[in-house]
Biopython code that builds the backbone (N, CA, C, O; Angstrom):
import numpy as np
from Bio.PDB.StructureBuilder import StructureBuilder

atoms = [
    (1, "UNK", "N", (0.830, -1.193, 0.000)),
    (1, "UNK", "CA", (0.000, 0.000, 0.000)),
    (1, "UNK", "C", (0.871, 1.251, 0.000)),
    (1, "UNK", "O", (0.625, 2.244, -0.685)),
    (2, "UNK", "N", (2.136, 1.093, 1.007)),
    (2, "UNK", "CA", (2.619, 2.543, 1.089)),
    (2, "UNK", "C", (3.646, 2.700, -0.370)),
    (2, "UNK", "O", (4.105, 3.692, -0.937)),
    (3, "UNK", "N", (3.734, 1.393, -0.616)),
    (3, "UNK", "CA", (5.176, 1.968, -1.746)),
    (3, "UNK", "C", (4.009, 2.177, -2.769)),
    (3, "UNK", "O", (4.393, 3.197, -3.341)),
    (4, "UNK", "N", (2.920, 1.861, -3.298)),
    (4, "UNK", "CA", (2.246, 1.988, -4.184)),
    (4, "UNK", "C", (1.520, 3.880, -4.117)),
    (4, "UNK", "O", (1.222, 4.645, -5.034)),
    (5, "UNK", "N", (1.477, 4.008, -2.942)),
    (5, "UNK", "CA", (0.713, 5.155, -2.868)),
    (5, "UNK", "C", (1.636, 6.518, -2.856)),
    (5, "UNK", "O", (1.298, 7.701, -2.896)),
    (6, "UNK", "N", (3.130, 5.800, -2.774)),
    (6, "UNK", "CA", (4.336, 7.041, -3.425)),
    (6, "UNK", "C", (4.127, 7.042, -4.745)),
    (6, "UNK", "O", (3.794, 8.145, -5.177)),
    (7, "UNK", "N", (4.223, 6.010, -5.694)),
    (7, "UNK", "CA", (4.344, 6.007, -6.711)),
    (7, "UNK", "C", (2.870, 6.905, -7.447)),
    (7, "UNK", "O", (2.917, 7.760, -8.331)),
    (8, "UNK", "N", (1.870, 6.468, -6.871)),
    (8, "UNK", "CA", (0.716, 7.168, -7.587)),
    (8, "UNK", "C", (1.177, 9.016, -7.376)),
    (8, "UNK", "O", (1.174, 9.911, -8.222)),
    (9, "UNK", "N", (1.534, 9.056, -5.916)),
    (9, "UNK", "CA", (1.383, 10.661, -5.839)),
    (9, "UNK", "C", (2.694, 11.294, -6.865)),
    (9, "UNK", "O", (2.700, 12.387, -7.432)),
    (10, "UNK", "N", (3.688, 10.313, -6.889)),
    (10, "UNK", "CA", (5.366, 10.612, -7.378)),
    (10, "UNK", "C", (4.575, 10.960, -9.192)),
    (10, "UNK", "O", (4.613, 12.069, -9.724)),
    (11, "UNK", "N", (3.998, 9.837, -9.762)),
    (11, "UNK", "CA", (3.293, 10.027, -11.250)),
    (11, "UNK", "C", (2.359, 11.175, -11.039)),
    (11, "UNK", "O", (2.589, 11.928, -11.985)),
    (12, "UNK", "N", (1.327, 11.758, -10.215)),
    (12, "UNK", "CA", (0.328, 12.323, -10.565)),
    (12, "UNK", "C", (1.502, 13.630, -10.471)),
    (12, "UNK", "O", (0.959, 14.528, -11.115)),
    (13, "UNK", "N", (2.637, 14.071, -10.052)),
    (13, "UNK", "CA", (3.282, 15.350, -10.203)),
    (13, "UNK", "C", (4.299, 14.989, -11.571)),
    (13, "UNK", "O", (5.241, 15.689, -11.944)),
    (14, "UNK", "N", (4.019, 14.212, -11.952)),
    (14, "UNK", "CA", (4.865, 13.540, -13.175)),
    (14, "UNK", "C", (6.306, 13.415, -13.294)),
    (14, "UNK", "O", (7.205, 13.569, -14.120)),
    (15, "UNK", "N", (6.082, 13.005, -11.884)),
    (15, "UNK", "CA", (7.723, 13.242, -11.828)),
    (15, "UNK", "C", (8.457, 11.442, -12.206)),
    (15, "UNK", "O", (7.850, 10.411, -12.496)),
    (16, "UNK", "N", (9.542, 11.624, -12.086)),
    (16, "UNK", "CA", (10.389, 10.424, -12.065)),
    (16, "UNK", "C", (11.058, 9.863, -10.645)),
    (16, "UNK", "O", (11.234, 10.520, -9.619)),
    (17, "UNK", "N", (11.413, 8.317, -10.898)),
    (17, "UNK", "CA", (11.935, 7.870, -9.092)),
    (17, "UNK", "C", (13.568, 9.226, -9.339)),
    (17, "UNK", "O", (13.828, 9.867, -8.321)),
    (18, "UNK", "N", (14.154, 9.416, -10.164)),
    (18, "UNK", "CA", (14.966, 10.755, -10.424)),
    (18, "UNK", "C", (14.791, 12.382, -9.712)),
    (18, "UNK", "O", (15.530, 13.244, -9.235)),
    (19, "UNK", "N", (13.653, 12.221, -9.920)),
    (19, "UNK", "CA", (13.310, 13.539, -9.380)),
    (19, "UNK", "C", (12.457, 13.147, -7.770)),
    (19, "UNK", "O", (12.615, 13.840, -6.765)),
    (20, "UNK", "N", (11.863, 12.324, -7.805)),
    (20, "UNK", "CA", (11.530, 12.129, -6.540)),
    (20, "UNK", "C", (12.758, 12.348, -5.364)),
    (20, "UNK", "O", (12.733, 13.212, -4.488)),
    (21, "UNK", "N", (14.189, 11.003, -5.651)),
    (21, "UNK", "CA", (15.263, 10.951, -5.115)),
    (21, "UNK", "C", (15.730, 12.603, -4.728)),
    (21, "UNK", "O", (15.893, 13.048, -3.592)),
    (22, "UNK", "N", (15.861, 13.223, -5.813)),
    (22, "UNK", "CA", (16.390, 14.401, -5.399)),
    (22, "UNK", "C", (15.510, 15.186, -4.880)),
    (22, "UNK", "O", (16.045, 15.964, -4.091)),
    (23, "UNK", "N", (14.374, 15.329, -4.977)),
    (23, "UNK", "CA", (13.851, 16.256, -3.307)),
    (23, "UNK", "C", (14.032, 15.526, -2.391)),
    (23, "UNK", "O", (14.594, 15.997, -1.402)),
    (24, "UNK", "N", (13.696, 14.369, -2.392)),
    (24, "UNK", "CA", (13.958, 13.910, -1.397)),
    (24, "UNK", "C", (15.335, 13.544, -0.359)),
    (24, "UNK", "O", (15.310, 13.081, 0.781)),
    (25, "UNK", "N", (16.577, 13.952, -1.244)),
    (25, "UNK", "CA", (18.017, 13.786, -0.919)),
    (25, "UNK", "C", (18.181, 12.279, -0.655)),
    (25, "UNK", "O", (18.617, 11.847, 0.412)),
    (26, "UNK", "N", (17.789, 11.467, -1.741)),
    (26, "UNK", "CA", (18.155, 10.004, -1.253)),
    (26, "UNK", "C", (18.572, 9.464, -2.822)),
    (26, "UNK", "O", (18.733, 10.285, -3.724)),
    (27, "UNK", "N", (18.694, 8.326, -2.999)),
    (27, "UNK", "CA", (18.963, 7.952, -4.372)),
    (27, "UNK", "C", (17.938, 7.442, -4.893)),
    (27, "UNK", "O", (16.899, 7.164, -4.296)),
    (28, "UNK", "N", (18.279, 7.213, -6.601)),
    (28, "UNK", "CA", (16.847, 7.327, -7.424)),
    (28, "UNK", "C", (16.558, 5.212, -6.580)),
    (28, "UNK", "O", (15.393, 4.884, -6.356)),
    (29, "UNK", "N", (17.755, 4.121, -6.258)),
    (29, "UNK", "CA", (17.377, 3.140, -5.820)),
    (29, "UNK", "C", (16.614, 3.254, -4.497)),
    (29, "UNK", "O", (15.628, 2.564, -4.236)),
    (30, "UNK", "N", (17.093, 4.091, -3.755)),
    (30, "UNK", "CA", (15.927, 3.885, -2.654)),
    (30, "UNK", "C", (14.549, 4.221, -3.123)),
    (30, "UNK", "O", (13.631, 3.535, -2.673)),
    (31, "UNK", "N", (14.290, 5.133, -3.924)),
    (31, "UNK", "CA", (12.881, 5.344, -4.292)),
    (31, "UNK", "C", (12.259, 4.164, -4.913)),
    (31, "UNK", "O", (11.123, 3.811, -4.598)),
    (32, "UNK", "N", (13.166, 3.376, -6.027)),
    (32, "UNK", "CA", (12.408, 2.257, -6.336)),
    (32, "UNK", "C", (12.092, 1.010, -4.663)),
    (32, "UNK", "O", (11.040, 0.472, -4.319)),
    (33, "UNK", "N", (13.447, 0.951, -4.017)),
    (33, "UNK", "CA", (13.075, 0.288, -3.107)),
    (33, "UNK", "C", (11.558, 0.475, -2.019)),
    (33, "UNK", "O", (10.885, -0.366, -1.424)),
    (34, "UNK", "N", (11.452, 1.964, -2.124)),
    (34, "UNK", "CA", (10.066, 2.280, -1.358)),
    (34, "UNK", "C", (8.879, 1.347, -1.814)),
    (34, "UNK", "O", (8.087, 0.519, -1.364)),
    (35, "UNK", "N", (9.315, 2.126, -3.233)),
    (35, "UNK", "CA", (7.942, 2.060, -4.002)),
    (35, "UNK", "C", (7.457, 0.405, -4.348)),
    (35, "UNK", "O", (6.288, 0.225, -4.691)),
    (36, "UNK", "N", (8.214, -0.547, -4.263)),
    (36, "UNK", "CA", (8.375, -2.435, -4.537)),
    (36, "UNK", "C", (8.065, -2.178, -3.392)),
    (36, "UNK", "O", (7.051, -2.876, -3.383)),
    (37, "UNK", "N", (8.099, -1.698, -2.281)),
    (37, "UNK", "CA", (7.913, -2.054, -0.252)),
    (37, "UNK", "C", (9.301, -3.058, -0.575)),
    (37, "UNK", "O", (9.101, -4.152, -0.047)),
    (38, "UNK", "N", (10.525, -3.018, -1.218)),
    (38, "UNK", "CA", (11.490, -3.488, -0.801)),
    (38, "UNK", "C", (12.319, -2.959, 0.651)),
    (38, "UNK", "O", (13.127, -3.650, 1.272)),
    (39, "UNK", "N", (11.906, -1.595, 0.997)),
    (39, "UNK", "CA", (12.364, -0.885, 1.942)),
    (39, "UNK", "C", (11.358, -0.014, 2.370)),
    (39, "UNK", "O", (10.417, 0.251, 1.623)),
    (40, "UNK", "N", (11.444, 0.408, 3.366)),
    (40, "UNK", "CA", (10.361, 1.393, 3.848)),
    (40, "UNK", "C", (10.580, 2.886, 4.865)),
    (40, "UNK", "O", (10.700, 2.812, 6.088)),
    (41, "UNK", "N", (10.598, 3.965, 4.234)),
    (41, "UNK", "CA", (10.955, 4.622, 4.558)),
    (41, "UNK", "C", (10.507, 5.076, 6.075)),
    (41, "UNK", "O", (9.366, 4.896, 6.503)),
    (42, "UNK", "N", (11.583, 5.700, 6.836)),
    (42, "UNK", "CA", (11.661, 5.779, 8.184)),
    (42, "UNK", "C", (10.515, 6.932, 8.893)),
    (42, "UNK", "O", (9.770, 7.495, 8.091)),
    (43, "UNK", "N", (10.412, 7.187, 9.981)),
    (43, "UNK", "CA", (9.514, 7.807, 10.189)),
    (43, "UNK", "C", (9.596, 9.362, 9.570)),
    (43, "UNK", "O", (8.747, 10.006, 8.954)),
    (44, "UNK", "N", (11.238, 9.776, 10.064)),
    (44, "UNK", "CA", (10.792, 11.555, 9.286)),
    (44, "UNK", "C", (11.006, 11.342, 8.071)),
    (44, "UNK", "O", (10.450, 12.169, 7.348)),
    (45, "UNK", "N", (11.755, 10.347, 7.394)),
    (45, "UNK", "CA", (11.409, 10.687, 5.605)),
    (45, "UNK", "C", (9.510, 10.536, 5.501)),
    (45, "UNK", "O", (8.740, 11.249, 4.858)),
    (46, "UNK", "N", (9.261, 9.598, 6.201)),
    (46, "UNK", "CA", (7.768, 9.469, 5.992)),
    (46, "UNK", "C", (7.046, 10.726, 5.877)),
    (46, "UNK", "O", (6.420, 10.946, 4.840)),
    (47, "UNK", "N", (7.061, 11.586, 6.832)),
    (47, "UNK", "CA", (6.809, 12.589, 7.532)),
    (47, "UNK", "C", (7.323, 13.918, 6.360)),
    (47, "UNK", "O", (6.699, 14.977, 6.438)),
    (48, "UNK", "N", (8.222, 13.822, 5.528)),
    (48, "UNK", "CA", (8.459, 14.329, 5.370)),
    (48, "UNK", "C", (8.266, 14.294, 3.251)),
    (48, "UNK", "O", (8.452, 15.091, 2.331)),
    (49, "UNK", "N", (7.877, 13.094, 3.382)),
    (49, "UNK", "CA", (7.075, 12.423, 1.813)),
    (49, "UNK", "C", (6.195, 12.953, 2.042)),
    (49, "UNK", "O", (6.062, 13.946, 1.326)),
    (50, "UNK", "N", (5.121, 12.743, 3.025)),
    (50, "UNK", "CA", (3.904, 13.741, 3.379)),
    (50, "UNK", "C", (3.646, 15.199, 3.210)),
    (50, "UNK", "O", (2.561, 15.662, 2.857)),
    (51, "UNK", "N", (4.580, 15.805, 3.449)),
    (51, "UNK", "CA", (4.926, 17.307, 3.301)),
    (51, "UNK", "C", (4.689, 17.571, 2.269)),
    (51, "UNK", "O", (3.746, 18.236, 1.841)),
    (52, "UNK", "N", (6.025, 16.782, 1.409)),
    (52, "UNK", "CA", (6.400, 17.224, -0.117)),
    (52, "UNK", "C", (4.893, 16.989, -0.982)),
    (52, "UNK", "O", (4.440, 17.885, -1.694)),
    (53, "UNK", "N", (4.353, 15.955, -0.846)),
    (53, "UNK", "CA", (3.218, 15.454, -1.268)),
    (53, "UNK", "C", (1.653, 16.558, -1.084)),
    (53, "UNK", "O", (0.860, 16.942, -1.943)),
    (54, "UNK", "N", (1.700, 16.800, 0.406)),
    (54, "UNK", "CA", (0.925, 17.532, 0.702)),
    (54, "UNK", "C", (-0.133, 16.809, 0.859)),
    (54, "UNK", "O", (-1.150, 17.008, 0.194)),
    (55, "UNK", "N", (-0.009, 15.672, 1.951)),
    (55, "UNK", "CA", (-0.976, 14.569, 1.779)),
    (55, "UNK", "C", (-0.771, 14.207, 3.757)),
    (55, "UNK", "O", (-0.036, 15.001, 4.344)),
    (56, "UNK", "N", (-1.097, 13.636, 4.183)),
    (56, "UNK", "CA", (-1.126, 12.897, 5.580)),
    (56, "UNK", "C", (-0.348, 11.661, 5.486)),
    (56, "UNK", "O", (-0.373, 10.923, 4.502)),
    (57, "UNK", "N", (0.539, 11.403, 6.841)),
    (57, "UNK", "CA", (1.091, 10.257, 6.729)),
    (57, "UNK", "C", (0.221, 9.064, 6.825)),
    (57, "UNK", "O", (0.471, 7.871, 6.653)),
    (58, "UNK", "N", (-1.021, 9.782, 7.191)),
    (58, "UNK", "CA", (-2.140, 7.925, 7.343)),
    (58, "UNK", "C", (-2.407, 7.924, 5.847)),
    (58, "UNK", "O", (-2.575, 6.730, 5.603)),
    (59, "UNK", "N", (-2.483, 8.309, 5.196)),
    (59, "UNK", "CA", (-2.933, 8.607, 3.673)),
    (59, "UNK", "C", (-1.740, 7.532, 3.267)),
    (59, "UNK", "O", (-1.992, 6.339, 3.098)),
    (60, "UNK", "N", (-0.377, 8.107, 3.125)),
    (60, "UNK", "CA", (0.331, 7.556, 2.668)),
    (60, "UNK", "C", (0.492, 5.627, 2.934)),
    (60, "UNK", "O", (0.720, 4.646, 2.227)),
    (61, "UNK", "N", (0.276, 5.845, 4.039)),
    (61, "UNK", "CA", (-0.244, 4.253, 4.537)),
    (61, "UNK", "C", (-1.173, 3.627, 4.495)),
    (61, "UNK", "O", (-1.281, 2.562, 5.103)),
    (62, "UNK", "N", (-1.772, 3.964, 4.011)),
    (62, "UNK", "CA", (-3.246, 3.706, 3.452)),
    (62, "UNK", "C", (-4.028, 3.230, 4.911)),
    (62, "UNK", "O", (-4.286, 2.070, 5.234)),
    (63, "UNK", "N", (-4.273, 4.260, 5.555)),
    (63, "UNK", "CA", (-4.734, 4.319, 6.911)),
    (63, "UNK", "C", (-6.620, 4.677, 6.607)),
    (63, "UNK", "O", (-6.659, 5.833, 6.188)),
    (64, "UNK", "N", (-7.491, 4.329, 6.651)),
    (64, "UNK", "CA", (-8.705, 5.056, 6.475)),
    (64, "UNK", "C", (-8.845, 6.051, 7.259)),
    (64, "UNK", "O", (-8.729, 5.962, 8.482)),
    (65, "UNK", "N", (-9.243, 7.634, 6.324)),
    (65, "UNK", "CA", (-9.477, 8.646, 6.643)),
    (65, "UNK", "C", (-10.364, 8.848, 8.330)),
    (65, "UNK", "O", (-11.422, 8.218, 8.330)),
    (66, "UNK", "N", (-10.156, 9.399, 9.317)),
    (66, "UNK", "CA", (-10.786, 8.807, 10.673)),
    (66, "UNK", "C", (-11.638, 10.084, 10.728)),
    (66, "UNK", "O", (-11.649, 10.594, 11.848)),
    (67, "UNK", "N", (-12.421, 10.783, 9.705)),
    (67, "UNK", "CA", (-13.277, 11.360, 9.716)),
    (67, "UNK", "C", (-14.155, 11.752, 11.254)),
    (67, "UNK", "O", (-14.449, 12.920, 11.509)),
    (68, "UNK", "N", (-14.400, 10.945, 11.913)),
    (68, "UNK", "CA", (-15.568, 11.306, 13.022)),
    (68, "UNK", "C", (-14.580, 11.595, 14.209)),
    (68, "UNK", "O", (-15.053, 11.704, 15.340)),
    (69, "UNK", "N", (-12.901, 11.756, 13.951)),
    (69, "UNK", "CA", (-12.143, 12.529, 15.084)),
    (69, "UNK", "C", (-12.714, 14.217, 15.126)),
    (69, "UNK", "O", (-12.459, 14.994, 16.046)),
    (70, "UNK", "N", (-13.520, 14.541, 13.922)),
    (70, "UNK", "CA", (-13.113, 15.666, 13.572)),
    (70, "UNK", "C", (-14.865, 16.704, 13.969)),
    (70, "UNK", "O", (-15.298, 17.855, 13.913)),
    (71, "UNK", "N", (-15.227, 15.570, 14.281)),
    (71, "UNK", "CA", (-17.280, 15.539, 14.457)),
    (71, "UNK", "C", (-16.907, 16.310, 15.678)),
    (71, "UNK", "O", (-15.748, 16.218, 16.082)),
    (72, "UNK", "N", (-17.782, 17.071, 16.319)),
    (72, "UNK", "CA", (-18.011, 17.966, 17.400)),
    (72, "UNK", "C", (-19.017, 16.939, 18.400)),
    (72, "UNK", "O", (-19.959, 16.476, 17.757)),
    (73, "UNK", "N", (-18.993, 16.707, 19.186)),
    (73, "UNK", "CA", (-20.243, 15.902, 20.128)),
    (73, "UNK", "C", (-20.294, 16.980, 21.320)),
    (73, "UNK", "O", (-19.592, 17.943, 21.626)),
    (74, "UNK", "N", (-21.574, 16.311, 21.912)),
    (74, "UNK", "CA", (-22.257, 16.927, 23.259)),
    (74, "UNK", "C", (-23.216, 16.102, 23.385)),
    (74, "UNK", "O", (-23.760, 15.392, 22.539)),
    (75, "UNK", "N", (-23.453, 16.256, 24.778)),
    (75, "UNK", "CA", (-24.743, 15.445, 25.511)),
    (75, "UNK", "C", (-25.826, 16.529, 25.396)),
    (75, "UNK", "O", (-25.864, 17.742, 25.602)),
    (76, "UNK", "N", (-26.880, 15.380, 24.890)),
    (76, "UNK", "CA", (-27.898, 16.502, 24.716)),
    (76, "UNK", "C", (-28.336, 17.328, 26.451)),
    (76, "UNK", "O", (-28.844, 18.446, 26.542)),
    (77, "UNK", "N", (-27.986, 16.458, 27.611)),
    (77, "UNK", "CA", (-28.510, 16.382, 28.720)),
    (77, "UNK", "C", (-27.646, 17.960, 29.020)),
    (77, "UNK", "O", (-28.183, 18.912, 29.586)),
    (78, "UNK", "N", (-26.527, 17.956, 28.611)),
    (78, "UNK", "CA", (-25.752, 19.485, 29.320)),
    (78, "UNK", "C", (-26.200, 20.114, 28.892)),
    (78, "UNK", "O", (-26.623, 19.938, 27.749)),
    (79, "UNK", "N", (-26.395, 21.387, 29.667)),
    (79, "UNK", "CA", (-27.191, 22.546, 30.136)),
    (79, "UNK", "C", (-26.106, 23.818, 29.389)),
    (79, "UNK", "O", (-26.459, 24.938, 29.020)),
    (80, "UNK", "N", (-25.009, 23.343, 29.338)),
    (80, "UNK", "CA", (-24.139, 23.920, 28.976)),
    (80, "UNK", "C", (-23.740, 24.701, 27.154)),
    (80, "UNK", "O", (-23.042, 25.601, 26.687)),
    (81, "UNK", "N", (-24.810, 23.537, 26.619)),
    (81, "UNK", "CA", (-24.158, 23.508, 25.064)),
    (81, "UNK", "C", (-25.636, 24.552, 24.562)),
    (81, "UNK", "O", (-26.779, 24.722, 24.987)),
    (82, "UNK", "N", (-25.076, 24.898, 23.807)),
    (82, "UNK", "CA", (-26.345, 25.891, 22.769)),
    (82, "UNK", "C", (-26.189, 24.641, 21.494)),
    (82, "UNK", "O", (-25.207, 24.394, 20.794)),
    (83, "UNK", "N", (-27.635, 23.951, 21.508)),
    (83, "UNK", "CA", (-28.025, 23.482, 20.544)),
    (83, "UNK", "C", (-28.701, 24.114, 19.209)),
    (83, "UNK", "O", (-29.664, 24.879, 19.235)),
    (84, "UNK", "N", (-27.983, 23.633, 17.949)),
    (84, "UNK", "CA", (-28.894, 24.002, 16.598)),
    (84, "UNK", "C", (-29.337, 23.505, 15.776)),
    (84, "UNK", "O", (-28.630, 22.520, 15.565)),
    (85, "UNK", "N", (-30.209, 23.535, 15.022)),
    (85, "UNK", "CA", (-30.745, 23.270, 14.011)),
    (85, "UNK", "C", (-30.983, 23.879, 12.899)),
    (85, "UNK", "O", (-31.848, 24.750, 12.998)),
    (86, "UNK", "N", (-30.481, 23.723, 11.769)),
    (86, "UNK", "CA", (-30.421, 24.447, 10.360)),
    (86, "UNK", "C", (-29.532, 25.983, 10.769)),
    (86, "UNK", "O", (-29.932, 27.015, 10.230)),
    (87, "UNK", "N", (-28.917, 26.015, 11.265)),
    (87, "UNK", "CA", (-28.463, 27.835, 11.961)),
    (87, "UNK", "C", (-29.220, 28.571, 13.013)),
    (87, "UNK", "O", (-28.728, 29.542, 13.589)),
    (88, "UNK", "N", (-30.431, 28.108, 13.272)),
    (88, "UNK", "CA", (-31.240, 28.135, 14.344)),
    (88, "UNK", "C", (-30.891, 27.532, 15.833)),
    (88, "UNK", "O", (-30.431, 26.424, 16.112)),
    (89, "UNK", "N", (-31.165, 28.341, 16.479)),
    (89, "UNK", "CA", (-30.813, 28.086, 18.228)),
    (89, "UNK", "C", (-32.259, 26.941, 18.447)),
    (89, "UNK", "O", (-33.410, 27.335, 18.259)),
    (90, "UNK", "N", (-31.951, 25.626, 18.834)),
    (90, "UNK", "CA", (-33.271, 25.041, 19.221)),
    (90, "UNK", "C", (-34.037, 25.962, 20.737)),
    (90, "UNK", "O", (-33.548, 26.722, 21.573)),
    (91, "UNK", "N", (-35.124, 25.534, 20.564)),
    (91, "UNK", "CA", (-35.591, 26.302, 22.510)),
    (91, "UNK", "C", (-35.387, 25.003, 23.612)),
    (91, "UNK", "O", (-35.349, 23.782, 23.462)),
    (92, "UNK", "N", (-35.286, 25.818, 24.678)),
    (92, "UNK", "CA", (-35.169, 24.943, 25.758)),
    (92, "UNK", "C", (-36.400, 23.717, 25.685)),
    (92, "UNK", "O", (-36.140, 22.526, 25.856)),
    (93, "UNK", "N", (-37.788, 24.248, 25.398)),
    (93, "UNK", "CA", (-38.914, 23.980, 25.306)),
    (93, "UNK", "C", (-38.744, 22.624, 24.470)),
    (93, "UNK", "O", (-39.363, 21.652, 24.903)),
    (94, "UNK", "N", (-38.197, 22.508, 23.657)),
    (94, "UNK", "CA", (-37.760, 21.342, 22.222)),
    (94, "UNK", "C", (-36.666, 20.810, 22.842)),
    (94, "UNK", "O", (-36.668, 19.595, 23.042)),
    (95, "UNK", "N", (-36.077, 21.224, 23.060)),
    (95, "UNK", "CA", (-34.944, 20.245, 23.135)),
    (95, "UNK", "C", (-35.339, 19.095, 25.038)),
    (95, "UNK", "O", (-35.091, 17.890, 25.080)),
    (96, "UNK", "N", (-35.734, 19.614, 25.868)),
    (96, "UNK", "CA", (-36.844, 18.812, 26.920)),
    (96, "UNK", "C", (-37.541, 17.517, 25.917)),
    (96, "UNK", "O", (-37.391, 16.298, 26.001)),
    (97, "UNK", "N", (-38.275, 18.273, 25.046)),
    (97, "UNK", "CA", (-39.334, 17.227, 24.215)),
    (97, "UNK", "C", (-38.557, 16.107, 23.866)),
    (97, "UNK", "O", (-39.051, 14.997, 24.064)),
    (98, "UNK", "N", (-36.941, 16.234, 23.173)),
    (98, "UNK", "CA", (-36.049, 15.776, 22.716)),
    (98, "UNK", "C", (-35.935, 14.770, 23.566)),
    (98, "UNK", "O", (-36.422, 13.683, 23.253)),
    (99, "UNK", "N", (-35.381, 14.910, 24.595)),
    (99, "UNK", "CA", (-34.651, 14.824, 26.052)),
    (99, "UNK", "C", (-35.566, 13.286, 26.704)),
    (99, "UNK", "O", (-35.100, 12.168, 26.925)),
    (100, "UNK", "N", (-37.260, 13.890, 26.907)),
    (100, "UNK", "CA", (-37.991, 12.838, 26.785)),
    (100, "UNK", "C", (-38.306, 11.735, 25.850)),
    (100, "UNK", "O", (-38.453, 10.556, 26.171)),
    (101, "UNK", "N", (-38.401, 12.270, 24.583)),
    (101, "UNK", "CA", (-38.155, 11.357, 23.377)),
    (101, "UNK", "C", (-37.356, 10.280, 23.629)),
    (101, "UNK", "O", (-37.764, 9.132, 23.450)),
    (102, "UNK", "N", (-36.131, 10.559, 24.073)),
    (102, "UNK", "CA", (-34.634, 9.730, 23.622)),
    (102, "UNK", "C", (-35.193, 8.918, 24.957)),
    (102, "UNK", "O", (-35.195, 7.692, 24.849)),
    (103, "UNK", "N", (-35.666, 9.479, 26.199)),
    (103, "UNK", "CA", (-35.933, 8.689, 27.226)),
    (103, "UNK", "C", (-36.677, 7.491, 27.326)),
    (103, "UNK", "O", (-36.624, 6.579, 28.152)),
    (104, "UNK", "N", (-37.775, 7.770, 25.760)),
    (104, "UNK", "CA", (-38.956, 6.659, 25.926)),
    (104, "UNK", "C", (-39.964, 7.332, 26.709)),
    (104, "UNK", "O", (-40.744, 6.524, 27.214)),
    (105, "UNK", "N", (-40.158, 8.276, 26.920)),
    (105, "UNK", "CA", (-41.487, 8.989, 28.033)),
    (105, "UNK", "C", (-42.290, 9.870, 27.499)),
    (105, "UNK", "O", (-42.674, 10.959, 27.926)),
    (106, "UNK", "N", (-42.710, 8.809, 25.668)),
    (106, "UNK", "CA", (-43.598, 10.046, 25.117)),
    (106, "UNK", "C", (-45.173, 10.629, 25.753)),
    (106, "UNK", "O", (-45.922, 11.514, 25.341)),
    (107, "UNK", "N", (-45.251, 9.837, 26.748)),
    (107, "UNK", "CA", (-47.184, 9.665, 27.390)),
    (107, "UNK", "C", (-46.998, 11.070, 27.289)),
    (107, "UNK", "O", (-47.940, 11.656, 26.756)),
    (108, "UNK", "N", (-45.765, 11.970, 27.759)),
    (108, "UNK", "CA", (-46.188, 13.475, 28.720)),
    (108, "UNK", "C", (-46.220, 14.442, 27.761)),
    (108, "UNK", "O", (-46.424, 15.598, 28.133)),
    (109, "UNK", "N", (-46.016, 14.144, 26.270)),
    (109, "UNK", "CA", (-45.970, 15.279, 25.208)),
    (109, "UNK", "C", (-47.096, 15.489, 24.906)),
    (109, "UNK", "O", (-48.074, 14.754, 24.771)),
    (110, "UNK", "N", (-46.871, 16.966, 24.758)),
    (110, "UNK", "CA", (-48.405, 17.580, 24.897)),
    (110, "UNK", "C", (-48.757, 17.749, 23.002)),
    (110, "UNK", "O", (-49.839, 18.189, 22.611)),
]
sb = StructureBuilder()
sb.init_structure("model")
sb.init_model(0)
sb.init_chain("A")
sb.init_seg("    ")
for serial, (resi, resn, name, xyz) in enumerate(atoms, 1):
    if name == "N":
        sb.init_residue(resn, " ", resi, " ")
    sb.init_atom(name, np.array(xyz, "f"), 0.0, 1.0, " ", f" {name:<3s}", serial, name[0])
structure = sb.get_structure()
């Protein structure tokens, strides 16, 4: 996965394992070695393929994107959070209704 996913980003700038090597200050064989996973580059070249690339080192590793680190949460129960809806502030009044909803205690909705 990772030597394959140099090579895609190394072609989509059209470059060569030549030109890769030299930003990278290594030789044009280590780049083929990456790219076979004959070798695997260390953590700051990693880190630092990432850069040049302009990509994430989980990317490069073919890590799945962890999307829901990035989600905001809250308990609906804290008193604390200003809840919304569409750009709208919900009311205290609704979000109770909510509150009971999620509880299972629809008998009391009026």
């Amino acid at each position: 996965m990772l030597g394959n996913n140099i090579k895609e980003l190394r072609k989509s700038k059209r470059m060569t394992q030549k030109d890769l090597a030299l930003a990278m200050n290594v030789s044009q064989q280590t780049v083929g070695a990456w790219e076979t996973e004959r070798a695997i580059p260390g953590a700051d070249t990693l880190s630092e393929l990432a850069d040049y690339f302009n990509v994430t080192t989980d990317y490069l590793l073919g890590r799945p994107d962890k999307k829901d680190d990035d989600a905001k949460t809250a308990d609906i129960e804290d008193d604390d959070v200003i809840f919304t809806y569409e750009g709208r502030r919900i009311p205290k009044e609704d979000l109770e209704l909510i509150r009971r909803i999620m509880r299972g205690t629809r008998n009391d909705i009026k």
